[in-house]
ZADO-817183 format. One record per atom (N, C-alpha, C): residue number from 1; residue in one letter; atom name; x, y, z. Coordinates in pm, whole numbers, always signed. Atoms other than C-alpha are relative to their C-alpha. Layout:
N
[NUM, 'A', 'CA', [X, Y, Z]]
...
This chain:
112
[1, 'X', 'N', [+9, -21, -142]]
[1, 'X', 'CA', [+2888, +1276, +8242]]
[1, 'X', 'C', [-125, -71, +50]]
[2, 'X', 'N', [+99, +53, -57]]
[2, 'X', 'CA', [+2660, +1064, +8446]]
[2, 'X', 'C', [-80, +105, +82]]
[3, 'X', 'N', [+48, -74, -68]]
[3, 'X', 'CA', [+2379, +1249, +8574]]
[3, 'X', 'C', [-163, -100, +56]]
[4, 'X', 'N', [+85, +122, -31]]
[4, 'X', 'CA', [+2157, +966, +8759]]
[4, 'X', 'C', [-155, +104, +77]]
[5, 'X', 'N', [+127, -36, -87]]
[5, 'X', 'CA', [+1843, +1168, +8937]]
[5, 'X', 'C', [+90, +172, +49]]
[6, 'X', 'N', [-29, -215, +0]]
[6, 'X', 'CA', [+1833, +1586, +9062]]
[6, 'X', 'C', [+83, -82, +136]]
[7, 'X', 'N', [-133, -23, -79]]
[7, 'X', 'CA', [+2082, +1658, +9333]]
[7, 'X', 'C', [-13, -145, +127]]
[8, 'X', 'N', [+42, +114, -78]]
[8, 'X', 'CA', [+1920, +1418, +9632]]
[8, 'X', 'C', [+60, -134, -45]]
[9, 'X', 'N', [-8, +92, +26]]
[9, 'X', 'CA', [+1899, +1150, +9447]]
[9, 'X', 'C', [+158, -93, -57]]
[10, 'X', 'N', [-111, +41, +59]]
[10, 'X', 'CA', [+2185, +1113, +9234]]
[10, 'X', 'C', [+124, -11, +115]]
[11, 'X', 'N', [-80, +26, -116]]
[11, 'X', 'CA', [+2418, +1181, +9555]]
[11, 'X', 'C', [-41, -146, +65]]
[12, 'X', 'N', [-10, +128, -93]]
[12, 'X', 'CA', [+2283, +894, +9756]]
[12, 'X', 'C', [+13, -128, -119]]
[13, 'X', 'N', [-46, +73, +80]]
[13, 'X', 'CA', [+2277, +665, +9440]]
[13, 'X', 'C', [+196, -24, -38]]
[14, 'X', 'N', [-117, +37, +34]]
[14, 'X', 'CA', [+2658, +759, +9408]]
[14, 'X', 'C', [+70, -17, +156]]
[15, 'X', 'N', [+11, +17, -162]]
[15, 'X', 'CA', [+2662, +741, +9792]]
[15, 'X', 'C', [+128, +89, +20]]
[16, 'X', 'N', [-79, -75, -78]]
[16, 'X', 'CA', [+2872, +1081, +9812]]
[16, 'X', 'C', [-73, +150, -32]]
[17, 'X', 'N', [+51, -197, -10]]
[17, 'X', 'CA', [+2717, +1417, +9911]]
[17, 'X', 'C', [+148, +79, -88]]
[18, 'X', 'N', [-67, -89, +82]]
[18, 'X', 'CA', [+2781, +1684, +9652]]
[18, 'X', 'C', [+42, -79, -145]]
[19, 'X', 'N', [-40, +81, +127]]
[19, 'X', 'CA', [+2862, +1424, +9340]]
[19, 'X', 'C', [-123, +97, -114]]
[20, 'X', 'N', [+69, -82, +145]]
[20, 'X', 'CA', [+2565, +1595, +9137]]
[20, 'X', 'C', [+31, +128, -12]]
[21, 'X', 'N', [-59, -134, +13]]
[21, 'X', 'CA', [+2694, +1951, +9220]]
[21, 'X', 'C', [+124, -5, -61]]
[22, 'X', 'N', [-99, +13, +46]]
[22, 'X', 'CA', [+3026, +1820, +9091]]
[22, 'X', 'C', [+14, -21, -154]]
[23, 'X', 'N', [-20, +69, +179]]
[23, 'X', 'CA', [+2943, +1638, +8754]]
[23, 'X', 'C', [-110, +94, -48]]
[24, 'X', 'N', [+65, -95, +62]]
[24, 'X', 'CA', [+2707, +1932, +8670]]
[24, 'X', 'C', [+110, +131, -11]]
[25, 'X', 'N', [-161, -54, +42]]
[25, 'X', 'CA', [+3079, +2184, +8740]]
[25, 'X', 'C', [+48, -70, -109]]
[26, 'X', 'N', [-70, +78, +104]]
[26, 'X', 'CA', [+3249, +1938, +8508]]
[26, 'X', 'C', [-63, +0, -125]]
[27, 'X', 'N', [+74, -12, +106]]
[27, 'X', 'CA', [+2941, +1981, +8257]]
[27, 'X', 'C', [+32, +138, -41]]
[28, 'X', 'N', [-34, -164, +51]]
[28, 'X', 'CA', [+2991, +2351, +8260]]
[28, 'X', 'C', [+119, +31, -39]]
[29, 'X', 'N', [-117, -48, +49]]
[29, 'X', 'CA', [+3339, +2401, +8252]]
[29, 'X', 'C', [+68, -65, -146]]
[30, 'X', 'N', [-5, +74, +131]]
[30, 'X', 'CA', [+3370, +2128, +7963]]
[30, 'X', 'C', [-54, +79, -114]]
[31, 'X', 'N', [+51, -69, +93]]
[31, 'X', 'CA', [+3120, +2331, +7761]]
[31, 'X', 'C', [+55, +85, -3]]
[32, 'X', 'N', [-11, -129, +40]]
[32, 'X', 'CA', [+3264, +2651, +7804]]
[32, 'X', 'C', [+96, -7, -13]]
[33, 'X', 'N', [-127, +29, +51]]
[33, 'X', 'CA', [+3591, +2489, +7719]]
[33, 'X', 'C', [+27, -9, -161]]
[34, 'X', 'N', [+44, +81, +135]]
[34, 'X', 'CA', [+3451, +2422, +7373]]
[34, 'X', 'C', [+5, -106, -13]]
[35, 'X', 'N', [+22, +180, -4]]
[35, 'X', 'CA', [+3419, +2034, +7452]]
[35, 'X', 'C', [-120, -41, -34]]
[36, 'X', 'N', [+178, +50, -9]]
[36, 'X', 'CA', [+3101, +1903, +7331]]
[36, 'X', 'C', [-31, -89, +116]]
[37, 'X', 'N', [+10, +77, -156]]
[37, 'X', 'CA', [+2938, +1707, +7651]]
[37, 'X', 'C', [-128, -51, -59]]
[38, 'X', 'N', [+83, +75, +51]]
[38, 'X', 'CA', [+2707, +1469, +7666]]
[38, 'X', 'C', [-26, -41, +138]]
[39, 'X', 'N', [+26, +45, -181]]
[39, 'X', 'CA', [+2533, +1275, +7999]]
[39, 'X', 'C', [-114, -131, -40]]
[40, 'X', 'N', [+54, +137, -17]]
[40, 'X', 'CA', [+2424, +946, +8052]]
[40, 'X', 'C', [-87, -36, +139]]
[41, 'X', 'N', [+131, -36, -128]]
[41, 'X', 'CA', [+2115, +842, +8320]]
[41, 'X', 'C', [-19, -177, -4]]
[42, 'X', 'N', [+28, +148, -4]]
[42, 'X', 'CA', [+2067, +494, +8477]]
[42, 'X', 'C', [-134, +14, +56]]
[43, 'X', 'N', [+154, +20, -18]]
[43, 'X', 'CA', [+1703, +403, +8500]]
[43, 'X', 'C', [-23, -82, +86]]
[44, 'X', 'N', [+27, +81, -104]]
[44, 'X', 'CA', [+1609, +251, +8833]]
[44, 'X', 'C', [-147, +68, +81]]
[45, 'X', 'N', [+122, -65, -73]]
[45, 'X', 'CA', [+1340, +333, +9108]]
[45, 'X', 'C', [-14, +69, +72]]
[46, 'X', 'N', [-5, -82, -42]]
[46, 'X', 'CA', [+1472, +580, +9219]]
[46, 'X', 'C', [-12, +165, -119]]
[47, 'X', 'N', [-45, -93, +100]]
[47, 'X', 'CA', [+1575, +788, +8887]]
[47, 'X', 'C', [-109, +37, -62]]
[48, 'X', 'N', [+72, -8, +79]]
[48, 'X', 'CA', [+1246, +680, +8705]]
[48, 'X', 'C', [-80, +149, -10]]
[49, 'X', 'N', [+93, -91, +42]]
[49, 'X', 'CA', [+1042, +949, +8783]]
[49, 'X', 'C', [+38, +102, +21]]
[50, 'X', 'N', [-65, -87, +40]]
[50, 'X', 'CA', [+1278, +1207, +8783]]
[50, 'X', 'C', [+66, +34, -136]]
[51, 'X', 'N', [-62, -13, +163]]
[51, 'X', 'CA', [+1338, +1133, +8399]]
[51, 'X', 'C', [+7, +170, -28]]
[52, 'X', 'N', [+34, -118, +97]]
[52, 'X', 'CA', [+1165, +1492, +8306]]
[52, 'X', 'C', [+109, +90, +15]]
[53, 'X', 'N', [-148, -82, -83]]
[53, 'X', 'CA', [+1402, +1697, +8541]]
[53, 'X', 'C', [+166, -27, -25]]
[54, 'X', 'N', [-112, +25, +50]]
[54, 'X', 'CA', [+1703, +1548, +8439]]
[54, 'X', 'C', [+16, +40, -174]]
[55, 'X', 'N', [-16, -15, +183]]
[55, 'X', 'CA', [+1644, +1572, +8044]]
[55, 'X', 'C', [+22, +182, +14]]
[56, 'X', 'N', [+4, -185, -27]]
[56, 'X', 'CA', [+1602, +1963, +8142]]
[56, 'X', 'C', [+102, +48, +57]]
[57, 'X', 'N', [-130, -12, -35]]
[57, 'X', 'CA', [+1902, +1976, +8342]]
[57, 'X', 'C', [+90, -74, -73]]
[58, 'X', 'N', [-107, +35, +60]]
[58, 'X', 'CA', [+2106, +1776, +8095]]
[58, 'X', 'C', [-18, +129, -170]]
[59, 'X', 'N', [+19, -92, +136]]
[59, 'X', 'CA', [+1968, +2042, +7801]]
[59, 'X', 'C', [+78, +163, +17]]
[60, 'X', 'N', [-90, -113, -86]]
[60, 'X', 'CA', [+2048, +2351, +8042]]
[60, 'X', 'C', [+102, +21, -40]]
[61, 'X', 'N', [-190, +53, +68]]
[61, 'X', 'CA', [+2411, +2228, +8014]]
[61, 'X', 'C', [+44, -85, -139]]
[62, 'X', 'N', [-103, +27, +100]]
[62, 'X', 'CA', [+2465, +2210, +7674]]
[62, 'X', 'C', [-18, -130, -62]]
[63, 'X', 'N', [+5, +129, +72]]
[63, 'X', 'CA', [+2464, +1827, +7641]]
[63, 'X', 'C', [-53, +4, -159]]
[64, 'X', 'N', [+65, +28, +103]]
[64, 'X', 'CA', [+2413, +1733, +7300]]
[64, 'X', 'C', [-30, -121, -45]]
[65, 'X', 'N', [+74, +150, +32]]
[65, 'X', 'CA', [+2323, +1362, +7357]]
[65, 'X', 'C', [-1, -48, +155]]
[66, 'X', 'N', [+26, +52, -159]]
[66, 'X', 'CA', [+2143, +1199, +7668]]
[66, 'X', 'C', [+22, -128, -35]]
[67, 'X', 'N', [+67, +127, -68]]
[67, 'X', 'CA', [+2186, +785, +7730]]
[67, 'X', 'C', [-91, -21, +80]]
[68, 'X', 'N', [+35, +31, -138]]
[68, 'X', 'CA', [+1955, +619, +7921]]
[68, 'X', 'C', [+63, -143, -19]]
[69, 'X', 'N', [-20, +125, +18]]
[69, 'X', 'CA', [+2021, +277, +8021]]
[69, 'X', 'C', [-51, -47, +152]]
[70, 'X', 'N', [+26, +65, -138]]
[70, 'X', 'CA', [+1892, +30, +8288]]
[70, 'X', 'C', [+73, +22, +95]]
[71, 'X', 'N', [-58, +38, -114]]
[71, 'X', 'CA', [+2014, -17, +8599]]
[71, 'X', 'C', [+11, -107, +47]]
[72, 'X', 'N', [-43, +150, +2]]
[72, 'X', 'CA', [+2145, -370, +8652]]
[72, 'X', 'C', [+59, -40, +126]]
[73, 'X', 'N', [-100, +8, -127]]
[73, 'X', 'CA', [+2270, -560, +8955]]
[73, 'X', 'C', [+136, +4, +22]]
[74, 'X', 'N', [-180, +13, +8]]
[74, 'X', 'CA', [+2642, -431, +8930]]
[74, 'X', 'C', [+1, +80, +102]]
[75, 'X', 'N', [-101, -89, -170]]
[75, 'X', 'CA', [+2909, -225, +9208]]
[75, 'X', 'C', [-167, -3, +72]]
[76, 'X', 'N', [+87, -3, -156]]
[76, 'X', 'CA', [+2628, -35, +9442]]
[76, 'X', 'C', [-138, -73, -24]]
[77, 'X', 'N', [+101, +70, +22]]
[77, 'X', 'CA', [+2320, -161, +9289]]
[77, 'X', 'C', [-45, -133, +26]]
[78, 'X', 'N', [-37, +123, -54]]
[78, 'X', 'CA', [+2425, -489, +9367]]
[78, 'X', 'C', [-83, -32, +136]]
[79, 'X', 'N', [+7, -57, -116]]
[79, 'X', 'CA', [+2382, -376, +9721]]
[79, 'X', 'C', [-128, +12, +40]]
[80, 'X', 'N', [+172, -62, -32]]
[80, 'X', 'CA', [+1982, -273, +9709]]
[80, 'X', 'C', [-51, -60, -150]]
[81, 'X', 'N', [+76, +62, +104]]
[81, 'X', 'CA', [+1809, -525, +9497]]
[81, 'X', 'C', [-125, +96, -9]]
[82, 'X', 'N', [+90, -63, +18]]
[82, 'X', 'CA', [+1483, -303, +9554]]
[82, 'X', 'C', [+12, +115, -71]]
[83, 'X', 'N', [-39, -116, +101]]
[83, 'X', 'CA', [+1652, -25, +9332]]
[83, 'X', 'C', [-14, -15, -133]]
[84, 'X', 'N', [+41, +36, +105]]
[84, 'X', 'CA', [+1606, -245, +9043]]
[84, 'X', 'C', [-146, -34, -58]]
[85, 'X', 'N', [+162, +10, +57]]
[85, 'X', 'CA', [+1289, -210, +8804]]
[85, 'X', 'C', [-19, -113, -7]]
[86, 'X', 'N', [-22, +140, +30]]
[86, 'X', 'CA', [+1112, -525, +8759]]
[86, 'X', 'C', [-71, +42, -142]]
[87, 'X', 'N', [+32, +30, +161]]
[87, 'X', 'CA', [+976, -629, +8423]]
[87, 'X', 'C', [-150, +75, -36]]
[88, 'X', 'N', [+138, -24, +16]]
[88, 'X', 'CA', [+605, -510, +8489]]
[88, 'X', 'C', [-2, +170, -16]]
[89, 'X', 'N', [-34, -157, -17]]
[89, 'X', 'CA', [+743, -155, +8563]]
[89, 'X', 'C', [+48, +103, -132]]
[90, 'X', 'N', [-68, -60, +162]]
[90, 'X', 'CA', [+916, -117, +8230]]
[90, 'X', 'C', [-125, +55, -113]]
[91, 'X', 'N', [+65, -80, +99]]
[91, 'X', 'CA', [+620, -27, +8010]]
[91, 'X', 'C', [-48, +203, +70]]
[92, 'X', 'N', [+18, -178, -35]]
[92, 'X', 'CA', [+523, +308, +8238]]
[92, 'X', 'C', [+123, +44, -40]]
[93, 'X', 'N', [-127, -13, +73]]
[93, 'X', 'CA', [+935, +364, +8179]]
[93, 'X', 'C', [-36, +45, -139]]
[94, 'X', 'N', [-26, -2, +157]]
[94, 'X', 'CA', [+907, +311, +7837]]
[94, 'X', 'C', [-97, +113, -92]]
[95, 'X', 'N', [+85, -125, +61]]
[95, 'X', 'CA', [+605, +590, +7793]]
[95, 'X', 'C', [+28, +98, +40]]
[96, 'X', 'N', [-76, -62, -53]]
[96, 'X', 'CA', [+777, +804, +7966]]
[96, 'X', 'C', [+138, +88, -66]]
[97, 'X', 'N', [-97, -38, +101]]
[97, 'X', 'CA', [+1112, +776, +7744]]
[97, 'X', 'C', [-78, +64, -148]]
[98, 'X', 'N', [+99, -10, +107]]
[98, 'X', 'CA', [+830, +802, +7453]]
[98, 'X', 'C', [+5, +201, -14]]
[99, 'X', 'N', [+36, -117, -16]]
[99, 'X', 'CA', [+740, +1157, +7575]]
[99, 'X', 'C', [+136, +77, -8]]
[100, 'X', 'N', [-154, -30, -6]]
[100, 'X', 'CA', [+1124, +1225, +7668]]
[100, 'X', 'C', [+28, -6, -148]]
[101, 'X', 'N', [-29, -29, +82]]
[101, 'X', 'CA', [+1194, +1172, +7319]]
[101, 'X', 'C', [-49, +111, -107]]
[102, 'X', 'N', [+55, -117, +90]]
[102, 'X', 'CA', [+960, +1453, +7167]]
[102, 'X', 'C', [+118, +104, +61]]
[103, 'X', 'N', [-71, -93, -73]]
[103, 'X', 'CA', [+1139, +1671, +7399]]
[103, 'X', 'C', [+145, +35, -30]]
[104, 'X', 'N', [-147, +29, +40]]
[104, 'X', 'CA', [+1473, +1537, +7311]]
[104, 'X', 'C', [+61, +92, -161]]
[105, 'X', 'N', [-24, -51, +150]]
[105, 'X', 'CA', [+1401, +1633, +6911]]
[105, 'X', 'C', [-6, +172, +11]]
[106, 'X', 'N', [+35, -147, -32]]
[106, 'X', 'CA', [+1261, +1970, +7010]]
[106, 'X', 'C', [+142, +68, +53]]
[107, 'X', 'N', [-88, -101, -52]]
[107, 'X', 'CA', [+1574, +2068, +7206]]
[107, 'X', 'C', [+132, -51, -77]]
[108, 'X', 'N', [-148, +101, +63]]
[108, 'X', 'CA', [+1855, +1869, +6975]]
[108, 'X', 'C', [+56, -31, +69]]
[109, 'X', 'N', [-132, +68, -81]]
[109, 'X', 'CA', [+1980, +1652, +7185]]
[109, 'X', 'C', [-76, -137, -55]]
[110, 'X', 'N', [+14, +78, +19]]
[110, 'X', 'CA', [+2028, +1318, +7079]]
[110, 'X', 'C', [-46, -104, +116]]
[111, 'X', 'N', [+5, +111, -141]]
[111, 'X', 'CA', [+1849, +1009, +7279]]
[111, 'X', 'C', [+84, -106, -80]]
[112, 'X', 'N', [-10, +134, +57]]
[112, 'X', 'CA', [+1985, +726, +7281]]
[112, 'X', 'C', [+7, -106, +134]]
């Protein structure tokens, strides 16, 4: 389940009010279906510094493996070049995921 930034964010990134209240339902009812779940997070400049909050709301629910992955100029992103990190931005990112990954081992959930 994609879970891109807390409720704000991730809505206007998927540009429809209520999308993170939805794919966080779909996280719950999956788990308590006995489905293992899992949630994936695109890293842009909007998401970045909501990493912590998301790893905590993807642990909440169960997930037992987070993605991250860039955010690239594809569909809406396309759209708002200023949404994309540039190259200089990526090492704060990358200490960031650093810390995210203690967190990750501590609560078993796989990064990747």
């Amino acid at each position: 389940m994609s879970i891109d930034g807390e409720a704000a964010t991730h809505d206007a990134l998927r540009g429809v009010a209520g999308a993170h209240a939805a794919a966080l339902a779909a996280l719950r009812a999956l788990r308590d279906a006995g489905v293992p779940v899992s949630a994936n997070t695109q890293i842009n400049r909007r998401s970045a510094p909501e990493l912590p909050a998301i790893l905590e709301t993807v642990i909440a629910h169960g997930a037992h493996s987070w993605q991250l992955q860039l955010t690239v100029a594809m569909g809406r992103a396309a759209d708002d070049p200023a949404l994309l990190l540039q190259p200089y931005e990526l090492l704060e990112v990358f200490r960031t995921i650093e810390a995210l990954a203690a967190r990750c081992r501590e609560a078993d959930v796989v990064l990747w």
